[in-house]
N, C-alpha and C positions, 0 to 999 in steps of 0.2 A: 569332817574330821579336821582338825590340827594339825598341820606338818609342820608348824614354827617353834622348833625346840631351840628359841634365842636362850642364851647363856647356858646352854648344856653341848658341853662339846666341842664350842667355839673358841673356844680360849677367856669369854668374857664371862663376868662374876652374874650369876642369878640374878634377878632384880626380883626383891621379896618386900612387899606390901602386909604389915601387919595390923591386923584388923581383930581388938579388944577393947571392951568399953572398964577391964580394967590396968593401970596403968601401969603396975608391978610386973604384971603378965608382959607386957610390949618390950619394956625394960630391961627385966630376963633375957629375955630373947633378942634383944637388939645388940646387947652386949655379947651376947654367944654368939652371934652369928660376928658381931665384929673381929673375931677371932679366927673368922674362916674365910680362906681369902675365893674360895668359888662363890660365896655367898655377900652379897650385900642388900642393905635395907635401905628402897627408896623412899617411903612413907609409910605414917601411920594413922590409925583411924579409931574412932571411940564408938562408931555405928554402922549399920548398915548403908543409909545414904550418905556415908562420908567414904565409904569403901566403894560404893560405886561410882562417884566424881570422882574421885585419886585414879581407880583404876582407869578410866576415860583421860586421866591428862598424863598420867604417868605410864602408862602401858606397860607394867609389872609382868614379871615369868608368871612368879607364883602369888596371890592371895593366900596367907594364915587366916583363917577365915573362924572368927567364935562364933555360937550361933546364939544364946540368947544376948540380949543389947538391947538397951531403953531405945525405943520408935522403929524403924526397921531391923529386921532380923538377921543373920545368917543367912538363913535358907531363902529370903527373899532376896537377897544382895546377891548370892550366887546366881539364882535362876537370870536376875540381871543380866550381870557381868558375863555369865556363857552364854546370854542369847545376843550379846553384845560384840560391838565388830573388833574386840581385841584379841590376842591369843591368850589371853591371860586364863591361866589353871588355877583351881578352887583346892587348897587342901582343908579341909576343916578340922580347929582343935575344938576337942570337945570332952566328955566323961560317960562311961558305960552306962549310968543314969539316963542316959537321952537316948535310947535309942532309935525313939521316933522322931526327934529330931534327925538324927543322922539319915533316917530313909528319907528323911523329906529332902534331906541338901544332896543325895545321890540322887534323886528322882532333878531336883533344880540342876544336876550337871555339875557336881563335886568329882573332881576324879581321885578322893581319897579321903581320908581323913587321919588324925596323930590323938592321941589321948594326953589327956592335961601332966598324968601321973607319971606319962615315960620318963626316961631319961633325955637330957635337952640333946646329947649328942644323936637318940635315934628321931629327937622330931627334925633334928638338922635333915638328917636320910631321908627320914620322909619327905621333904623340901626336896632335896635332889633327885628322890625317884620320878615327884610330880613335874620336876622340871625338865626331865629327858621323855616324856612323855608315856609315863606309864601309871600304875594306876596300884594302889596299896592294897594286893591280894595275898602274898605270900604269909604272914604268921596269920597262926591258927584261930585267934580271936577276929580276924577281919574277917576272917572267910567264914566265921559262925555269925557273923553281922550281916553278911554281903547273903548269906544263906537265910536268914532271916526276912532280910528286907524282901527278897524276891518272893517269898512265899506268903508277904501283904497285902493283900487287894488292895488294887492299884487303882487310883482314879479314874473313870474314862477315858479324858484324855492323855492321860499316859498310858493306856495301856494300846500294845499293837496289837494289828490286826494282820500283819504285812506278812507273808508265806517265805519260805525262805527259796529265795528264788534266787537265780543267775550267779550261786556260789556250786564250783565244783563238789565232788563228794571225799576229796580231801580236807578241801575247805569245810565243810558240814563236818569231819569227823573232829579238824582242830577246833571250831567255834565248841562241841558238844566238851573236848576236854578242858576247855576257856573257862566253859560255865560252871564245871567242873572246881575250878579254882587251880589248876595247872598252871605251872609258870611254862616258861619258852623251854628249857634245859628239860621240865617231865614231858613235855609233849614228844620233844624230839627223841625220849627215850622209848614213850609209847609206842608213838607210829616210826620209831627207828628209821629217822631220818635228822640232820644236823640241825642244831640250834640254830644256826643261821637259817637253815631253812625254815623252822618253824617259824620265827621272827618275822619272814618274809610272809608265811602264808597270814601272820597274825596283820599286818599290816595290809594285805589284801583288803582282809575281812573289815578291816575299819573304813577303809577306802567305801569299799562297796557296799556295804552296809549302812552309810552315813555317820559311824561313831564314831563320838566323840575321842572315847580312851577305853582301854581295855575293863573298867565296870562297866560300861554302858554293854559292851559287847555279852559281858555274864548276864547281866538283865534280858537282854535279846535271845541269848539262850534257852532262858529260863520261861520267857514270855511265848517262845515258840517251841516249847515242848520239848525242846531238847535234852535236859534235865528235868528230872527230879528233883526232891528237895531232898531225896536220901541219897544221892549222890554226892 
């Protein structure tokens, strides 16, 4: 897991890495973010192996991550970059069109993703949610994506095999309402106990599970039988 939530919280501006092989798209977005004083843009990249050098010399919060790009891809750059020794988090922008793409860049260690068509002010959000260290579950399309993805046969090697062991049976109840697609504020209403509590036990579960971010935790869910897909 990640506990390095640098420029979320600290007083210091985000360090956002935009990664697009086209140039209007970077531009957009470099300009809106210059308007936002949590957010700044340390570099930019036209490919996948240019986003994983940047990201190894510049140690970025967040990578805006495209996934198709002429010679490496997305989904290859991410799997990179988070097996890679920086803290740096993967949002990926992308379009409902891919959505095998997008399983592949959650399977490589994305903890989110923005669509091309939002508005630039919510992919700002999603920049900031990836940077406090959470993971883009709440609206209803992500969570029919996230719902998706977990119900595609998964590779061998991604798929576990691991039991769900050494988590209380409180913790087992919030992982189950995780995979769920529960934020911190429904869980603490379900099992009626305080948001900061859930928070806490949500942080556990990452600890001791080895995850990454809160999608990884839905996949482990889902992987360990804890959901359904008609949940």
């Amino acid at each position: 897991m990640n506990g390095d939530d640098r420029g979320a919280g600290d007083g210091a501006p985000v360090r956002v890495l935009l990664v697009d092989d086209q140039p209007l798209v970077r531009s957009g977005l470099r300009v809106l973010i210059a308007d936002s004083p949590d957010l700044t843009v340390v570099g930019e990249a036209g490919h996948g192996a240019e986003a994983v050098k940047l990201t190894e010399e510049l140690h970025p919060d967040v990578v805006v991550m495209d996934i198709r790009m002429p010679g490496m891809d997305g989904i290859e750059a991410t799997r990179l970059i988070t097996d890679g020794p920086t803290a740096t988090r993967v949002l990926i922008l992308t379009t409902f069109d891919e959505d095998d793409y997008v399983y592949g860049a959650l399977r490589a260690g994305a903890s989110g993703f923005a669509m091309k068509y939002m508005a630039l002010e919510e992919i700002l959000a999603a920049i900031r949610v990836v940077a406090a260290g959470e993971s883009l579950l709440a609206p209803s399309i992500t969570r029919r994506l996230i719902s998706d993805f977990v119900c595609q046969p998964a590779p061998a090697a991604a798929r576990t095999t691991r039991p769900v062991e050494g988590i209380t049976k409180r913790e087992r109840e919030v992982l189950t309402l995780v995979g769920a697609g529960r934020s911190n504020t429904e869980i603490a209403q379900d099992l009626f106990i305080s948001t900061a509590t859930a928070k806490s036990h949500v942080a556990r579960l990452l600890a001791k599970l080895g995850a990454r971010d809160r999608i990884q935790l839905v996949i482990l869910a889902y992987e360990m039988g804890l959901v359904s897909p008609s949940d």
